[in-house]
C-alpha positions in Angstrom: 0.0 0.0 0.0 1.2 3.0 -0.9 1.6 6.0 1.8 1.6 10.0 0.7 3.0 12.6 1.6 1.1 16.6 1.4 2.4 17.8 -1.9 0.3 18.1 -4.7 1.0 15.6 -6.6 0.4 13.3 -3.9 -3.0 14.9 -2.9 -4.2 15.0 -6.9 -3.2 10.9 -6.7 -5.4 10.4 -3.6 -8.4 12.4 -5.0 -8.5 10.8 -8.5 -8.0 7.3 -6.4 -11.3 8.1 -4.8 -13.0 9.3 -7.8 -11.9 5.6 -9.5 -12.9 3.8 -6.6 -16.1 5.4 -6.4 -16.7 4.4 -10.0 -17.2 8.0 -11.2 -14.3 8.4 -13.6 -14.1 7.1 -17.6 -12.6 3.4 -18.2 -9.3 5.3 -19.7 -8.7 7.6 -16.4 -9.5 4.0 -14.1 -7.2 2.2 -16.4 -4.5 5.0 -16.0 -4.5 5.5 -12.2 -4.7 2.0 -11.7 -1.5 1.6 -13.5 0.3 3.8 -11.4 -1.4 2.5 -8.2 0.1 -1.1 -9.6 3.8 0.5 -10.3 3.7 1.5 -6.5 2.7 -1.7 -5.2 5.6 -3.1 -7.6 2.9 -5.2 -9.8 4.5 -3.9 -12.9 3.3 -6.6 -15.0 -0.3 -5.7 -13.8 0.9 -2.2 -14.4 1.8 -2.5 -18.0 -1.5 -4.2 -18.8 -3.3 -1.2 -17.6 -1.1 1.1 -19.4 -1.3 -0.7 -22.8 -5.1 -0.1 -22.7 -4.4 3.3 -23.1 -5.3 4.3 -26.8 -3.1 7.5 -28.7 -6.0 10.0 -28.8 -6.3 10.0 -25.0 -5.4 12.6 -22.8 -3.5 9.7 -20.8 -0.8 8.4 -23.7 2.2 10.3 -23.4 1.9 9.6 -19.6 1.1 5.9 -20.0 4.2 5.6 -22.8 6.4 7.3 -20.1 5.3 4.9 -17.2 5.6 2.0 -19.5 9.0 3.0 -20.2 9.9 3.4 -16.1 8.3 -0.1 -15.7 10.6 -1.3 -19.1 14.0 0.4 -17.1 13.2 -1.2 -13.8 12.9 -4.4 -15.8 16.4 -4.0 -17.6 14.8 -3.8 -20.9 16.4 -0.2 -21.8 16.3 -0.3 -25.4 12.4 -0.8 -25.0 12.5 1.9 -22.5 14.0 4.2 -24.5 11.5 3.8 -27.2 8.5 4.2 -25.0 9.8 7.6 -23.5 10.7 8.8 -27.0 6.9 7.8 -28.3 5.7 9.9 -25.1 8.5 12.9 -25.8 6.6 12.5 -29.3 3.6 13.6 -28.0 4.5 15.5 -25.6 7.8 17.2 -25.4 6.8 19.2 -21.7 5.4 16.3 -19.8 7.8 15.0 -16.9 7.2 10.8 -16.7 4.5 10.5 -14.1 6.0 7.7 -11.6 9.4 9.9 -11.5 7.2 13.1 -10.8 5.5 10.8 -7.9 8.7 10.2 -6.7 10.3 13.8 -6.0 7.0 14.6 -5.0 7.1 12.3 -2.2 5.4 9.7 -2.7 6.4 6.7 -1.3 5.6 3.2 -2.7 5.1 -0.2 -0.7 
């Protein structure tokens, strides 16, 4: 189980993970916080599954791409790695990889 710290991030994680398990967000949104409530428990496998659903039109791909390509580095797969963060650099050149953002911001993982 995951415990947070008060930073935003942390605080945007925990209200979206009420919204999910409260039913009231889309299938894409569920399927993305899942994903990153599967990389903190270390269920990256589960994880990826969850990212993968996560089609290119959605709000969530560039994120997804750069969490499957954390998950892909912790698994010593770099050259996949490497091509998941450049898809999501692709899409979105700004956007800092979500689980690495989670980290500074304090949020610590089971």
């Amino acid at each position: 189980m995951c415990t947070f710290s008060i930073t935003f991030v942390a605080r945007h994680f925990v209200m979206l993970s009420f919204l999910y398990a409260g039913g009231a967000l889309s299938d894409t949104t569920a399927s993305y916080l899942r994903g990153l409530e599967l990389s903190c428990e270390g269920s990256f496998d589960q994880a990826k599954e969850n990212f993968l659903t996560i089609e290119k039109n959605s709000k969530y791909y560039a994120a997804s791409q750069h969490c499957l390509g954390n998950i892909a580095a912790i698994q010593a797969d770099f050259i996949l790695s490497g091509v998941y963060h450049g898809v999501a650099k692709a899409f979105d050149p700004a956007l800092q990889p979500p689980l690495a953002v989670m980290y500074m911001e304090g949020v610590e993982c089971g």
